[in-house]
C-alpha positions as CSV (number, residue, x, y, z in Angstrom):
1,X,0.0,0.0,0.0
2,X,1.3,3.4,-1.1
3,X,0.5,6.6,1.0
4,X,-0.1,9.4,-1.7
5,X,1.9,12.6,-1.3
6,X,-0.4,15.6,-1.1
7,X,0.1,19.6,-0.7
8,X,-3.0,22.1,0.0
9,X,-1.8,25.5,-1.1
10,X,-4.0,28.4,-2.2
11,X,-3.5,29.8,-6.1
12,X,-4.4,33.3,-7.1
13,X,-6.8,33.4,-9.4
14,X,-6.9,36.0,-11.8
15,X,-9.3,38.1,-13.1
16,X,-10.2,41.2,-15.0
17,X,-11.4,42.8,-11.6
18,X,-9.3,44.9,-9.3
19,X,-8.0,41.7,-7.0
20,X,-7.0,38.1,-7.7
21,X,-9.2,35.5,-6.1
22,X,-7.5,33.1,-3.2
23,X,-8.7,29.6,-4.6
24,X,-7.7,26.2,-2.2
25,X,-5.4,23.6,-5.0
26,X,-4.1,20.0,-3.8
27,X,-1.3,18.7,-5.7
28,X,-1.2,15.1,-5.0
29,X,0.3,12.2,-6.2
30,X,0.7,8.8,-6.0
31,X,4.2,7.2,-5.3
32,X,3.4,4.1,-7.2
33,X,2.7,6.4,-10.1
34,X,5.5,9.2,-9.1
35,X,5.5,10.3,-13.0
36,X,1.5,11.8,-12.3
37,X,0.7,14.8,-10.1
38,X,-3.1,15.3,-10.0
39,X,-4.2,19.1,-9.5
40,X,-7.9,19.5,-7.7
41,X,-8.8,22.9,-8.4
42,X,-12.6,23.5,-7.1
43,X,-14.8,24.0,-10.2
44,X,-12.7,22.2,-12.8
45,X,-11.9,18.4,-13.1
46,X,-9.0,17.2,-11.4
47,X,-6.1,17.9,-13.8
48,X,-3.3,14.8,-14.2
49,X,-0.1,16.3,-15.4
50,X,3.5,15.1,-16.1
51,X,5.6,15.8,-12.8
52,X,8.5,16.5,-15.6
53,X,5.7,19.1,-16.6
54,X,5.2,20.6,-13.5
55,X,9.1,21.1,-13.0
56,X,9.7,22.6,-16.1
57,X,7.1,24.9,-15.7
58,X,9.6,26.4,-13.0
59,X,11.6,26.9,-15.1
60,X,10.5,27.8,-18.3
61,X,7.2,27.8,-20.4
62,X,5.8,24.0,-20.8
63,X,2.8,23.2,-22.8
64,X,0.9,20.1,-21.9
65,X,-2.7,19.6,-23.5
66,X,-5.0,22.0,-22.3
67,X,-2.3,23.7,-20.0
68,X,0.5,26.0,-20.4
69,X,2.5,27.2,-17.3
70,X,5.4,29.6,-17.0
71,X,7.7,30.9,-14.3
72,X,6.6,34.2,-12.9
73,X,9.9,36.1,-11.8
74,X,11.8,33.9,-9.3
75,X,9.1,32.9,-6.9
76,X,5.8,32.1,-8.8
77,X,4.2,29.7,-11.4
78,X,1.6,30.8,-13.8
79,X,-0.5,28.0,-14.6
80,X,-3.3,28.9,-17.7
81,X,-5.7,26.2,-18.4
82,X,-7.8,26.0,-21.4
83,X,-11.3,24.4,-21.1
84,X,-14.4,24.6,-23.6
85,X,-15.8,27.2,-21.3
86,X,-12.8,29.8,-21.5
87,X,-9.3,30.5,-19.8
88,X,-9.0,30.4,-16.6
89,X,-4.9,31.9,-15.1
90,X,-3.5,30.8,-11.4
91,X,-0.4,32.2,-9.9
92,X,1.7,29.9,-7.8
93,X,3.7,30.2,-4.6
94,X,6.8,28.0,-5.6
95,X,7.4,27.5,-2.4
96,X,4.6,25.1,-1.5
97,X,4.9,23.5,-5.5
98,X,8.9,22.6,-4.6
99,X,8.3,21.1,-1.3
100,X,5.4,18.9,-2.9
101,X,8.4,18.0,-6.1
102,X,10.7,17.7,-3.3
103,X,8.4,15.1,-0.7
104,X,7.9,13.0,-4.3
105,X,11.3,12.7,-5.1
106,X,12.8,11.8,-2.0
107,X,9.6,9.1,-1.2
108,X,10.0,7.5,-4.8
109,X,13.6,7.7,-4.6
110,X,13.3,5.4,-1.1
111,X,11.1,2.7,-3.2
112,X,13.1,0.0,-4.6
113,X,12.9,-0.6,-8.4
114,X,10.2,-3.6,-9.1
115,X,12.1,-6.8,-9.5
116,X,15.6,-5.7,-8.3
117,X,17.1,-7.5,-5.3
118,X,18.4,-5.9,-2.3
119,X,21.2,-6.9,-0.4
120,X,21.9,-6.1,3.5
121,X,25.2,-6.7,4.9
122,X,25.9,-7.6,8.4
């Protein structure tokens, strides 16, 4: 049994009107899938996305299906989704979106490879 690895942060959403709207997101993912982060975003479908896609984004603009993200200076992600209904644009914290990378790493890193043998010396 795998415990999945979830972070609930708050994404700016943003508008046309004078002030972004604080919006609750969970990144989670599962560490027998460690390549999938699933994004709950209240009012849309829970979004599966590449973690490869989700790091690049940090670092430069990704394109994957209906999203596109992009670094926002040195401490925020801009993450635009594209639905039939329209665009809707979040801005990121990195700081919660690394420690999430980070916890997935380090707890798929710990799993041993499926049908590799490990050896304990005494």
């Amino acid at each position: 049994m795998s415990l999945v690895i979830q972070e609930h942060l708050r994404a700016r959403l943003i508008t046309d009107g004078p002030e972004p709207r604080l919006v609750p997101v969970r990144l989670s993912c599962d560490p027998a899938a460690p390549q999938t982060v699933r994004v709950r975003i209240p009012g849309t479908a829970e979004l599966a996305i590449g973690r490869e896609v989700l790091e690049g984004g940090l670092r430069s603009p990704v394109t994957s299906g209906e999203l596109r993200l992009w670094p926002c200076g040195r401490a925020q992600l801009v993450v635009e989704l594209h639905t039939s209904d329209g665009v809707a644009v979040f801005q990121f914290d990195n700081a919660p979106v690394l420690r999430f990378l980070r916890r997935t790493h380090e707890r798929t890193a710990a799993r041993p490879v499926a049908g590799t043998a490990t050896t304990t010396r005494p």
